[in-house]
C-alpha positions as a Markdown table, in Angstrom:
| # | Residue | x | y | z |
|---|---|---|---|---|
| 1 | Unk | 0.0 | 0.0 | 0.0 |
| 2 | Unk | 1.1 | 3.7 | -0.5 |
| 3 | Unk | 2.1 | 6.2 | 2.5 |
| 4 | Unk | -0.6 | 8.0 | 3.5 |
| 5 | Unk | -0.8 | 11.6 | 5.2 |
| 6 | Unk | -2.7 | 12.1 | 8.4 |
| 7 | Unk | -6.0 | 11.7 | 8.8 |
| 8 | Unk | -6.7 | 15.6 | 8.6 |
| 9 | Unk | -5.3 | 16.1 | 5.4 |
| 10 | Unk | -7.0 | 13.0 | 3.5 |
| 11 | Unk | -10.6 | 14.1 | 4.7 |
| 12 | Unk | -10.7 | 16.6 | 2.0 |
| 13 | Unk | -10.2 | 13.8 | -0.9 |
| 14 | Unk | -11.8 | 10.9 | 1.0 |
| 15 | Unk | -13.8 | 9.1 | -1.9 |
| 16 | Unk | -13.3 | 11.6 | -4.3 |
| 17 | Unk | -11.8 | 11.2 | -7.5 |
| 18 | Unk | -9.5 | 13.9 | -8.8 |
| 19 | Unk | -8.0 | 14.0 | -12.8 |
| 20 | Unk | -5.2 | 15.5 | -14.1 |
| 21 | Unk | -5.2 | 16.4 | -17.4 |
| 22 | Unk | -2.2 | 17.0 | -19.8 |
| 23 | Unk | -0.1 | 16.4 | -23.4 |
| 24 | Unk | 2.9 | 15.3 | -21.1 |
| 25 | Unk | 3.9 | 13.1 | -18.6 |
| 26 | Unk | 6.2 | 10.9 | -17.4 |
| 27 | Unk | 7.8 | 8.5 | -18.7 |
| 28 | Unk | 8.0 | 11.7 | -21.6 |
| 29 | Unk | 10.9 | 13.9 | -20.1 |
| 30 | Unk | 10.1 | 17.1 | -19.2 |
| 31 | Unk | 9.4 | 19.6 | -16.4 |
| 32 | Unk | 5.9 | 19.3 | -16.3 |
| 33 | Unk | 6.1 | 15.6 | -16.2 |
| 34 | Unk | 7.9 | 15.8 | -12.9 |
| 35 | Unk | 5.8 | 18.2 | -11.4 |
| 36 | Unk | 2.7 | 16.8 | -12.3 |
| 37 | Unk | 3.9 | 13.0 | -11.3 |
| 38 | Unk | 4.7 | 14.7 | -7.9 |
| 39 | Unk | 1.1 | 16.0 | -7.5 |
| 40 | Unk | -0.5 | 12.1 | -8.7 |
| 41 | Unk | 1.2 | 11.1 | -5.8 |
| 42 | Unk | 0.9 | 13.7 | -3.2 |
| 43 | Unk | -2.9 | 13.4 | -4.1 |
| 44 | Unk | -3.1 | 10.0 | -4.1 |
| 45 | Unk | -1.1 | 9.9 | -0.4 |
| 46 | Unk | -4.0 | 12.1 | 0.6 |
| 47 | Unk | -6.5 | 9.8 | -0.4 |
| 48 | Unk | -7.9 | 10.4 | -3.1 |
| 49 | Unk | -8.3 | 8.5 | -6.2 |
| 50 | Unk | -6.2 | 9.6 | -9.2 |
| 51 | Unk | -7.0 | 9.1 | -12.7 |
| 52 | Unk | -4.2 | 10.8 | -15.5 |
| 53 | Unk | -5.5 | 11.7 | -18.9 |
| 54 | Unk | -2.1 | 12.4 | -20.9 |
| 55 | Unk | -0.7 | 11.3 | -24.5 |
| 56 | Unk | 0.8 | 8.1 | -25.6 |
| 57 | Unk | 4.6 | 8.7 | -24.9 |
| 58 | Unk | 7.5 | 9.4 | -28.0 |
| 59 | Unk | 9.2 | 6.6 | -29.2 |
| 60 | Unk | 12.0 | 5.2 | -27.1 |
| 61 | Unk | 10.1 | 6.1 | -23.2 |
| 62 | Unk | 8.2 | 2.7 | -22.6 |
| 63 | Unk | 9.6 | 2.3 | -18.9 |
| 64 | Unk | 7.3 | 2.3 | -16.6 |
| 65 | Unk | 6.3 | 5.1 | -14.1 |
| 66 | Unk | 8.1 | 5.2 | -10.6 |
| 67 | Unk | 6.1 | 4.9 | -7.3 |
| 68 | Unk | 2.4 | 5.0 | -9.6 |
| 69 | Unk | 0.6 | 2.1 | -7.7 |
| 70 | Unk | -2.9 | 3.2 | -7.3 |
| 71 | Unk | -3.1 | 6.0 | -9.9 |
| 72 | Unk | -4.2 | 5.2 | -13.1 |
| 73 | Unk | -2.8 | 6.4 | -16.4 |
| 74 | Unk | -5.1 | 6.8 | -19.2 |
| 75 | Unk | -3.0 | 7.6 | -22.3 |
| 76 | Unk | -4.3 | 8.5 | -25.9 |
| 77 | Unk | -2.5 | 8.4 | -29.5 |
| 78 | Unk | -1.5 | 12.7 | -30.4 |
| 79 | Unk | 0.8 | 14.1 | -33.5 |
| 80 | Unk | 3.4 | 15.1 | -32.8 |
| 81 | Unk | 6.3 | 17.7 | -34.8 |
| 82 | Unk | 9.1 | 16.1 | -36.2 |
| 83 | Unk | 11.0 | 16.4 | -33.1 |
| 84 | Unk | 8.7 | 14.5 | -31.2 |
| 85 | Unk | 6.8 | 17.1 | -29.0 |
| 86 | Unk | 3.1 | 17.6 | -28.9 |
| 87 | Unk | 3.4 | 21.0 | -29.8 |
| 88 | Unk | 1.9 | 23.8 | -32.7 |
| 89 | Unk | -2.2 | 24.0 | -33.1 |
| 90 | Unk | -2.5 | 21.1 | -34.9 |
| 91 | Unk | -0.7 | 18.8 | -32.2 |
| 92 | Unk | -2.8 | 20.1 | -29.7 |
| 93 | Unk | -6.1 | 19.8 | -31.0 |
| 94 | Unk | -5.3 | 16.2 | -31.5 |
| 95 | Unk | -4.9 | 16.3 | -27.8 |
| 96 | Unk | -7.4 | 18.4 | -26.6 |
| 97 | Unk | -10.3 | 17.3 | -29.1 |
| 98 | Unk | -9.9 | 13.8 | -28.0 |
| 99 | Unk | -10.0 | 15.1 | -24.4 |
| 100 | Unk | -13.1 | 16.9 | -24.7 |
| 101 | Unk | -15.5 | 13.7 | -24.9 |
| 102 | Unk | -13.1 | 11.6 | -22.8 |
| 103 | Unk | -13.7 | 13.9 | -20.0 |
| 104 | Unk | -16.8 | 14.4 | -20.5 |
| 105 | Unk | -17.8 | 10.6 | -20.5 |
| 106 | Unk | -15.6 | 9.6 | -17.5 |
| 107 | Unk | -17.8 | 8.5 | -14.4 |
| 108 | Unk | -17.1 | 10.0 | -10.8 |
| 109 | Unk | -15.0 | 13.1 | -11.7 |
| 110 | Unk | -15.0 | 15.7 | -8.6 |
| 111 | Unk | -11.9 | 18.5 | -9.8 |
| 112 | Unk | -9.9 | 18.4 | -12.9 |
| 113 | Unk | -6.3 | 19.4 | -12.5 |
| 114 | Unk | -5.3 | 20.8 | -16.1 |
| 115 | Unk | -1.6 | 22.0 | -17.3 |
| 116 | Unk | -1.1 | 24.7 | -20.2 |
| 117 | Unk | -1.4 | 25.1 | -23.0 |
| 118 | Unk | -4.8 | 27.4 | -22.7 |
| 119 | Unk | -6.2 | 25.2 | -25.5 |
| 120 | Unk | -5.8 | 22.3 | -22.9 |
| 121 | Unk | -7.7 | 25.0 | -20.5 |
| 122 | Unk | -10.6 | 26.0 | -23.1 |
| 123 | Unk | -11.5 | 22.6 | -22.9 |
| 124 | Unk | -11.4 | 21.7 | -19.6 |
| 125 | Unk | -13.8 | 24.4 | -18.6 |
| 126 | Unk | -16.0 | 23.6 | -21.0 |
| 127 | Unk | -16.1 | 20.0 | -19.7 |
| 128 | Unk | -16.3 | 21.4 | -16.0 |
| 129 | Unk | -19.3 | 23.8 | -17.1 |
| 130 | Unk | -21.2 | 21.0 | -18.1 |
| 131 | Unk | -20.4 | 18.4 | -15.5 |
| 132 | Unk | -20.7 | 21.4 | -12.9 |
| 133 | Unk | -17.5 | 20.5 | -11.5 |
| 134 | Unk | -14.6 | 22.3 | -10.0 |
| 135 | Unk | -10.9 | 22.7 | -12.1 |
| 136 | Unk | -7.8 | 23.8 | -10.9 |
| 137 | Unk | -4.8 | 25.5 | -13.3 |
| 138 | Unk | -1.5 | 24.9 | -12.9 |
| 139 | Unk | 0.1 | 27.7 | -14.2 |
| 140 | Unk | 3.6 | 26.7 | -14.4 |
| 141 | Unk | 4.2 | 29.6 | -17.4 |
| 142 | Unk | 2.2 | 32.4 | -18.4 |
| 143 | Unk | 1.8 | 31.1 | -22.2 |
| 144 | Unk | 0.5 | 34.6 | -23.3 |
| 145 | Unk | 3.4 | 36.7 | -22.2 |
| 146 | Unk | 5.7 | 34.2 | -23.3 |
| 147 | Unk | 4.5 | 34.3 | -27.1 |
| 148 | Unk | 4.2 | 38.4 | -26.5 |
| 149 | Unk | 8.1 | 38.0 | -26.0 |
| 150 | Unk | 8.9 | 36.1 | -29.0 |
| 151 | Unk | 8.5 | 37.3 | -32.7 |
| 152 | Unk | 4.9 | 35.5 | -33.3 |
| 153 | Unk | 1.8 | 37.7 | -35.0 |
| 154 | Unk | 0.2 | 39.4 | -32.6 |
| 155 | Unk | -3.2 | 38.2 | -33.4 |
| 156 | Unk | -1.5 | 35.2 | -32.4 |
| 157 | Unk | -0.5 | 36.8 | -28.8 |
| 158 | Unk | -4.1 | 38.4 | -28.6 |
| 159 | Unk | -5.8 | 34.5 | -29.5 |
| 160 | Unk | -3.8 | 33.1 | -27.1 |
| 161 | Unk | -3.8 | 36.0 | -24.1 |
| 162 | Unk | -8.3 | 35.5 | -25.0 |
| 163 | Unk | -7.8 | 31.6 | -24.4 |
| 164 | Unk | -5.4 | 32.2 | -20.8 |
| 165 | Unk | -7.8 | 34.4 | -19.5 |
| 166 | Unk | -10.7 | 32.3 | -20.1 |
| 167 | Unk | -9.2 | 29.3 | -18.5 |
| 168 | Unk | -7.8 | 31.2 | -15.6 |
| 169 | Unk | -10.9 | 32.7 | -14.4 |
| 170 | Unk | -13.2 | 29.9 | -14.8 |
| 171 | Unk | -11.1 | 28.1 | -11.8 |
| 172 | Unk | -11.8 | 27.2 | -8.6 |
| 173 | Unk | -8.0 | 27.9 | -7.9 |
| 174 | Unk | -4.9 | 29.0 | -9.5 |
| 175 | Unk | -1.6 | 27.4 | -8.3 |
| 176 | Unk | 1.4 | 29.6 | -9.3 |
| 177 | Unk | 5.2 | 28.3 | -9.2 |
| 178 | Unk | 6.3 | 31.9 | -7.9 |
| 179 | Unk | 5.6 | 35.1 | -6.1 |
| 180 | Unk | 6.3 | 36.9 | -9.3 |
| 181 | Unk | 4.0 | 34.9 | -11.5 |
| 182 | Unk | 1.3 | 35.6 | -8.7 |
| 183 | Unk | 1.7 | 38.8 | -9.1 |
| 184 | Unk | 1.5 | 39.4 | -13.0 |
| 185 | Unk | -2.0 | 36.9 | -12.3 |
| 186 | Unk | -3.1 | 39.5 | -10.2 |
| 187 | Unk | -2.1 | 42.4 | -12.6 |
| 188 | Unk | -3.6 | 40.8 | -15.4 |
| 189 | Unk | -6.8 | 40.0 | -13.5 |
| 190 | Unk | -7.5 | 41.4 | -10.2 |
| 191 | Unk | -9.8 | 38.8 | -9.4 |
| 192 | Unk | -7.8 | 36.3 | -9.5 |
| 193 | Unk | -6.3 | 34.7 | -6.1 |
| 194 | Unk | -3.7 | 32.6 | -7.5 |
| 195 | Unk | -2.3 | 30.0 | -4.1 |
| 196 | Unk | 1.8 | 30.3 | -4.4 |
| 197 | Unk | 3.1 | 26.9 | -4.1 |
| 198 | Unk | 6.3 | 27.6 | -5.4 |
| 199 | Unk | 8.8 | 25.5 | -7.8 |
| 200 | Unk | 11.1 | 22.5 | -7.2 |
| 201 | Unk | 13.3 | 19.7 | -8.6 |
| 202 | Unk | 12.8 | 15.9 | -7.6 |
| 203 | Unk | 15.6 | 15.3 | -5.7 |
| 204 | Unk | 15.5 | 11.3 | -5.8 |
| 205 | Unk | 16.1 | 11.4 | -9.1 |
| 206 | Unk | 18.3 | 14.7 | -9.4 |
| 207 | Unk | 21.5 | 14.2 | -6.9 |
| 208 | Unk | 25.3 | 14.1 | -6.9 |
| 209 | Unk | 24.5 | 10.5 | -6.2 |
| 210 | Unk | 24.9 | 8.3 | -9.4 |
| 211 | Unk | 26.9 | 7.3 | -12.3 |
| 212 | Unk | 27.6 | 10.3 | -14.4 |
| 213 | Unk | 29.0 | 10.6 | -17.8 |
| 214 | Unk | 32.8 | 11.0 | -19.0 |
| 215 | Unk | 33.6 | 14.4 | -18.0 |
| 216 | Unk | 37.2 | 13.8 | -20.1 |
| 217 | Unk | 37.9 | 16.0 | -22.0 |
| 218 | Unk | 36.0 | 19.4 | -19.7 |
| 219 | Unk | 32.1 | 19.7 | -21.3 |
| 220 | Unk | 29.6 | 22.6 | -20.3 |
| 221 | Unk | 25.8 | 21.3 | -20.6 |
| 222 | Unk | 22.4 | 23.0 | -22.0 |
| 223 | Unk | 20.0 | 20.6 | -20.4 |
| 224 | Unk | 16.3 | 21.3 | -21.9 |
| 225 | Unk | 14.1 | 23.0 | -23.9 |
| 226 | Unk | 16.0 | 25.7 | -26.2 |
| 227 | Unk | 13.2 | 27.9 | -27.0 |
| 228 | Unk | 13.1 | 31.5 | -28.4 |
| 229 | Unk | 12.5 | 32.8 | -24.9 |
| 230 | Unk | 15.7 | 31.2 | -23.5 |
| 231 | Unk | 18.0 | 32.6 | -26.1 |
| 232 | Unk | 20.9 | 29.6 | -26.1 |
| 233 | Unk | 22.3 | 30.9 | -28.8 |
| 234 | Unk | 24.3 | 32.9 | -26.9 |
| 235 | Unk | 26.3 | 30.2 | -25.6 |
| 236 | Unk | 27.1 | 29.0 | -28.8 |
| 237 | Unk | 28.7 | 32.6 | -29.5 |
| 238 | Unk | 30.4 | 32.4 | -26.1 |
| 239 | Unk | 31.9 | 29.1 | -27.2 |
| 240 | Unk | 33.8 | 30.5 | -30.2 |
| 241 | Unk | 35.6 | 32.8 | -27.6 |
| 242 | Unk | 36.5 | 29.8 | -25.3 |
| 243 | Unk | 37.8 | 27.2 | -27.7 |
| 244 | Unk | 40.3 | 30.1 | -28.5 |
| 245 | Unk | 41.5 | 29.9 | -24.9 |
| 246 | Unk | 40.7 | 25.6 | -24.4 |
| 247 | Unk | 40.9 | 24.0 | -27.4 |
| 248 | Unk | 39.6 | 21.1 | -25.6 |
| 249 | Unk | 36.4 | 22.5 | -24.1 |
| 250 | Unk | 33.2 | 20.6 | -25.1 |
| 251 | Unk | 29.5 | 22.0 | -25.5 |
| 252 | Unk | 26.7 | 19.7 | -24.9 |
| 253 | Unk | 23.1 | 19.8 | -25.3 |
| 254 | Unk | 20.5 | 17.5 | -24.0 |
| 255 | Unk | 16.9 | 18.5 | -25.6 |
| 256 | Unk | 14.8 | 19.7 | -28.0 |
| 257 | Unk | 13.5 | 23.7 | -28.7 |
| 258 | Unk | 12.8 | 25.8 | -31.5 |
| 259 | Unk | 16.0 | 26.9 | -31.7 |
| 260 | Unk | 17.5 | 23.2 | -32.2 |
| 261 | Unk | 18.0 | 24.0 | -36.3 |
| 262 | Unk | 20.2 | 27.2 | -35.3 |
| 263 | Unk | 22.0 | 25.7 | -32.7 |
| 264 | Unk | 22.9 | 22.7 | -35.4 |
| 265 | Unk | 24.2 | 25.6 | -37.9 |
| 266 | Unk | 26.1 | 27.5 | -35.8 |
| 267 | Unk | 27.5 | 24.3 | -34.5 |
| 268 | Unk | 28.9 | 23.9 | -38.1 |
| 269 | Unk | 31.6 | 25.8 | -37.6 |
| 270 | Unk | 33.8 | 24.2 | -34.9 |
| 271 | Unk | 35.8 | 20.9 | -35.2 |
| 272 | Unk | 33.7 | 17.9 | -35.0 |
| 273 | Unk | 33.0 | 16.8 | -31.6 |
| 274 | Unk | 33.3 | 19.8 | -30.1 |
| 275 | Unk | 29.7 | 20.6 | -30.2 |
| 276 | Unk | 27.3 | 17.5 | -29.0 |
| 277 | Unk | 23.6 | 17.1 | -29.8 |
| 278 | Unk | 22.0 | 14.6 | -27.5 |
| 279 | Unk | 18.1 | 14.3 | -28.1 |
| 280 | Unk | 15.7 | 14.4 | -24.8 |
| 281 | Unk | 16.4 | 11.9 | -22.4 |
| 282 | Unk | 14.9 | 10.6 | -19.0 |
| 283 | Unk | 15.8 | 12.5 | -16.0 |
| 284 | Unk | 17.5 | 9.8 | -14.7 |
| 285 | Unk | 20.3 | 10.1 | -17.9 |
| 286 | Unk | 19.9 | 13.8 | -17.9 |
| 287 | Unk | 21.3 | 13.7 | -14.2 |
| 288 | Unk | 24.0 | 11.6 | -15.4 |
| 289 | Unk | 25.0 | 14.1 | -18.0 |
| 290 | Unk | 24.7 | 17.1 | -15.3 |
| 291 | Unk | 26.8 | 15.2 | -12.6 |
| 292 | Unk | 29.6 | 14.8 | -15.4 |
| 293 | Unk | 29.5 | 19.0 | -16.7 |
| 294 | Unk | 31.9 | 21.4 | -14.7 |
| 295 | Unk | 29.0 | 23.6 | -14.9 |
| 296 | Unk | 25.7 | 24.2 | -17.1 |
| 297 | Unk | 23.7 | 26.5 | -18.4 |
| 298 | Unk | 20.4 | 28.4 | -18.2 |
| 299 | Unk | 19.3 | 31.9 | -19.5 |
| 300 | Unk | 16.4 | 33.9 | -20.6 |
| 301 | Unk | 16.4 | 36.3 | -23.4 |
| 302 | Unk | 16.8 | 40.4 | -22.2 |
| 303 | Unk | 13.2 | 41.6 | -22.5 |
| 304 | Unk | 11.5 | 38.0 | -23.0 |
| 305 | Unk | 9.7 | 36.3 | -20.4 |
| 306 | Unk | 11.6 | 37.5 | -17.4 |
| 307 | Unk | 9.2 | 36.0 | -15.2 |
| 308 | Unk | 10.0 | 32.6 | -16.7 |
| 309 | Unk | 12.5 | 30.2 | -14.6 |
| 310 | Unk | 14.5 | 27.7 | -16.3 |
| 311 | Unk | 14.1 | 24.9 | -13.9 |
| 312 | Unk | 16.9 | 22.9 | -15.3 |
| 313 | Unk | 18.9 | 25.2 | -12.7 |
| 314 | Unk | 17.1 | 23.5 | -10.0 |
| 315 | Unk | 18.1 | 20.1 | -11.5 |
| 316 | Unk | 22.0 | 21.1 | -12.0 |
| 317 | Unk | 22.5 | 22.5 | -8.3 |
| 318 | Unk | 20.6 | 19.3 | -6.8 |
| 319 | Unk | 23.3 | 17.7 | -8.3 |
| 320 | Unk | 25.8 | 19.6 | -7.3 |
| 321 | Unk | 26.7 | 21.1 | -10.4 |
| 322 | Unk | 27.1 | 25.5 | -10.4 |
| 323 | Unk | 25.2 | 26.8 | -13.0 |
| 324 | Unk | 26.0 | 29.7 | -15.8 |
| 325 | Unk | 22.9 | 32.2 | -15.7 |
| 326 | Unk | 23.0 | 34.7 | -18.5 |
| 327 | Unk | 20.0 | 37.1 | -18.5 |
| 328 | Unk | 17.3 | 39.1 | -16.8 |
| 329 | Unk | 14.8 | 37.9 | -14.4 |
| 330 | Unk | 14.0 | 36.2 | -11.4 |
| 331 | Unk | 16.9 | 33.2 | -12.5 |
| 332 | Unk | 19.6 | 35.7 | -12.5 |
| 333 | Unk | 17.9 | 37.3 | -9.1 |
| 334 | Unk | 18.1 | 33.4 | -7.7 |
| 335 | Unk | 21.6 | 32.7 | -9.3 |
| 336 | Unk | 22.9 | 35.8 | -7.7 |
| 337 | Unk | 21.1 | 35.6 | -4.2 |
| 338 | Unk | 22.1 | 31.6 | -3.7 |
| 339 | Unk | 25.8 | 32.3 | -5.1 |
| 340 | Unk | 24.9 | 29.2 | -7.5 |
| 341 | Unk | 27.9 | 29.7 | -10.1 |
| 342 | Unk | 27.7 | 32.6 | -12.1 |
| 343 | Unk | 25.0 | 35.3 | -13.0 |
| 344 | Unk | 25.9 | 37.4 | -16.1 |
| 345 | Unk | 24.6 | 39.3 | -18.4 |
| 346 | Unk | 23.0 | 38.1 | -22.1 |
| 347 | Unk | 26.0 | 39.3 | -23.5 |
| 348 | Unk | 28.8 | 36.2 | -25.4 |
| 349 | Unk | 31.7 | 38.1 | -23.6 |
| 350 | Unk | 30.8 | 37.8 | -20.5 |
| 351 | Unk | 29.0 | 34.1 | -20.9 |
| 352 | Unk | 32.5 | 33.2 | -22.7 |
| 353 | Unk | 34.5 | 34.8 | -19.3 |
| 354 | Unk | 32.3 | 32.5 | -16.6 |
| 355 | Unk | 32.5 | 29.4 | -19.1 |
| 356 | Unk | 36.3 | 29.5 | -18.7 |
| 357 | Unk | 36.2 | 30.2 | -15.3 |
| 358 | Unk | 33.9 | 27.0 | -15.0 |
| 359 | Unk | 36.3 | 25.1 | -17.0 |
| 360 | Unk | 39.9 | 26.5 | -15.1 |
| 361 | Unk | 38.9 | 26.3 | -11.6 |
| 362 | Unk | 37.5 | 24.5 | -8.9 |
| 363 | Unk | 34.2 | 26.3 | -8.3 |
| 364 | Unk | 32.5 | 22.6 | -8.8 |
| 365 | Unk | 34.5 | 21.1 | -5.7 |
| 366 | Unk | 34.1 | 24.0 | -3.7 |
| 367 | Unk | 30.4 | 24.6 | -4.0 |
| 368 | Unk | 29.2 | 20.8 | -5.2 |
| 369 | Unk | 28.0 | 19.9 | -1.1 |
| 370 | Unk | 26.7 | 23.4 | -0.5 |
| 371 | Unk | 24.5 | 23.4 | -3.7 |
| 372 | Unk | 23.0 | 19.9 | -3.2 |
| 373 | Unk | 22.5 | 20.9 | 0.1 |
| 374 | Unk | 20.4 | 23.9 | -0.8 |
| 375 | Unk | 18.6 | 22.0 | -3.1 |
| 376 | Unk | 17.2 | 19.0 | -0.4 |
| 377 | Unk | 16.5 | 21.7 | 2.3 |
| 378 | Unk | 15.0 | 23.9 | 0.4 |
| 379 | Unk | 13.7 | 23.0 | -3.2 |
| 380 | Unk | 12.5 | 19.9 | -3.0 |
| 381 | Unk | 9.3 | 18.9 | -5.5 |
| 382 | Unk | 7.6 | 16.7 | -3.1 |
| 383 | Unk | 7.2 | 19.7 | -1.1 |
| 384 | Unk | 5.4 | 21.5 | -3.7 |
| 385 | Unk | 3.6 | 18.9 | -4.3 |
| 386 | Unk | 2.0 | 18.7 | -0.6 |
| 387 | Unk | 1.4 | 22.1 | -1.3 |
| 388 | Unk | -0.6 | 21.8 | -4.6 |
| 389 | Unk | -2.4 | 19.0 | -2.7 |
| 390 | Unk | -3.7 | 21.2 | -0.3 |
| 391 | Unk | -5.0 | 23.8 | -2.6 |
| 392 | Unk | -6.5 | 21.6 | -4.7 |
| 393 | Unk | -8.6 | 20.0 | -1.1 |
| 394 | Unk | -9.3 | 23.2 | -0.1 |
| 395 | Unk | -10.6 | 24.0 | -4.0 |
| 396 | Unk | -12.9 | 21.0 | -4.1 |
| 397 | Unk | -14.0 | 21.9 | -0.3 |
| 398 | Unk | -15.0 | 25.2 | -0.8 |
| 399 | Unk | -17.0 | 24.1 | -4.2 |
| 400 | Unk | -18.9 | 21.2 | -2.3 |
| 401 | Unk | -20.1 | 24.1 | 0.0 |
| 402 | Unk | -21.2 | 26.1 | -2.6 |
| 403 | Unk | -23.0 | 23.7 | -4.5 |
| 404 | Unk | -24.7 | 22.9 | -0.6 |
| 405 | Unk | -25.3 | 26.7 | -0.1 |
């Protein structure tokens, strides 16, 4: 049988029946996968009974799903884009559409826990409308800012900011990942009362515990998505300037991202195997590739989505592994304030300066214990997860006195 949590905090879910609905989850890598596999089990540890409505994982992630006894995984076929992601309009209406009728069919549903995209929200309230249910949002990223800060139409950013709003106020609660994102909820809809739950990184899985890969010859590591918000290209122009200092210096990364093609061009130009392209992996072989890097990397484009956090930081510094932050926002602010490697500016001569510092010196065994360290006290996922669990009781609580009143 599972751990359970006292008796005070399973009351709220006792009999009741709780689905979480998204495009991803584990055993498909990804931070939302984690997050959301976190919640499954902090619910179902409360006592309730969890059903996950999700897509049919890529190629190549059959495994099974860790510690999932009890919780049952409904999974549907979805296109995907030629890198494998269920991602563009198409992708996720062959998602969404099929979600529409499966939710609305399933017997014994009392809340619906939905992760973006806003599409997956549309229909989700819809469903909830009809079934006179309660839904909660997970709103990991603010989609609508995020597409404001890349180069997309802007009916596209209006469509999109129409569809957020929509799913945001139709819930019976809002968690948020951060104090800033709860307050550009609240800007953007003042009657909103989004419940902070904060961010983390699953530290079972992410430690300095492990095998880790051949760190021979020195390799810095993008781990994740490389999307037009995070702006890797700049440690691709960084990299020119080290390889003229360490002409054995490697650059790794480990994901997919819209920026993969111009990564794989600009790559072109240095000696081959230099520059390594490794396509998503689970977490447990992205921590192996982490534990190996003298340092990686993590940034977010200068006037992007600076309320956006790149949580692979999370999953390099619970390995013990400093992290490179070039960039605005609230990951330079944590990078700075937690003295996790090095916080620079979105600019390749100073990315190119704390790349051959990471390389040269011995800021790794120095810092490796303290960052871990940091990361199990104080950013750990199953804590966020007790939190989200809470809210979402208190959520299906308050609408079961409503629907009394």
């Amino acid at each position: 049988m599972s751990p359970r949590t006292d008796r005070g905090s399973a009351l709220a879910f006792e009999g009741r029946s709780v689905v979480v609905a998204s495009r991803i989850y584990l055993p498909e890598p990804g931070a939302a996968s984690l997050r959301l596999a976190a919640l499954s089990r902090a619910l179902r540890n409360a006592g309730a009974r969890v059903t996950v409505v999700t897509s049919t994982p890529p190629a190549g992630y059959a495994q099974p799903v860790a510690d999932h006894g009890e919780i049952q995984i409904r999974r549907m076929r979805v296109l995907r884009d030629r890198l494998g992601y269920v991602r563009g309009y198409v992708q996720y209406m062959s998602f969404d559409v099929p979600l529409f009728f499966r939710l609305l069919l399933m017997r014994n549903i009392d809340a619906i826990i939905v992760e973006p995209p806003p599409t997956t929200g549309l229909v989700v309230r819809l469903v909830c409308a009809l079934r006179r249910i309660p839904y909660i949002y997970y709103a990991a990223d603010l989609w609508a800012d995020a597409v404001e800060s890349t180069n997309s139409p802007r009916i596209v950013a209006r469509v999109v900011r129409a569809l957020e709003s929509f799913s945001l106020r139709g819930a019976a609660a809002v968690l948020s990942v951060s104090a800033p994102v709860t307050e550009r909820l609240i800007e953007l809809d003042s009657g909103l009362s989004p419940v902070t739950i904060g961010n983390g990184v699953d530290t079972t899985v992410f430690s300095p515990h492990g095998t880790r890969q051949d760190a021979e010859p020195a390799y810095l590591l993008y781990a994740g998505t490389a999307s037009e918000v995070h702006g890797a290209t700049v440690f691709m122009d960084a990299f020119q300037r080290v390889r003229e200092s360490i002409l054995t210096a490697r650059l790794v990364f480990v994901g997919q991202g819209a920026e993969r093609d111009e990564l794989e061009t600009a790559a072109k130009r240095f000696p081959e195997g230099a520059v390594i392209f490794v396509s998503r992996v689970p977490p447990e072989e992205a921590a192996r590739w982490i534990r190996g890097a003298r340092a990686t990397l993590a940034s977010v484009r200068p006037g992007a989505y600076t309320i956006g956090f790149p949580t692979k930081i999370f999953a390099s510094i619970a390995c013990g592994v400093p992290v490179i932050y070039a960039g605005e926002g609230i990951g330079r602010d944590f990078a700075t304030n937690n003295n996790i490697g090095w916080a620079v500016d979105y600019s390749a001569p100073q990315v190119a300066d704390a790349m051959i510092s990471a390389l040269t010196g011995d800021y790794l065994h120095a810092h490796g214990d303290r960052l871990a360290a940091l990361a199990r006290e104080e950013l750990s996922l199953s804590a966020v997860a007790a939190r989200a669990s809470d809210a979402v009781g208190n959520a299906i609580a308050q609408s079961r006195k409503g629907s009394v009143g």
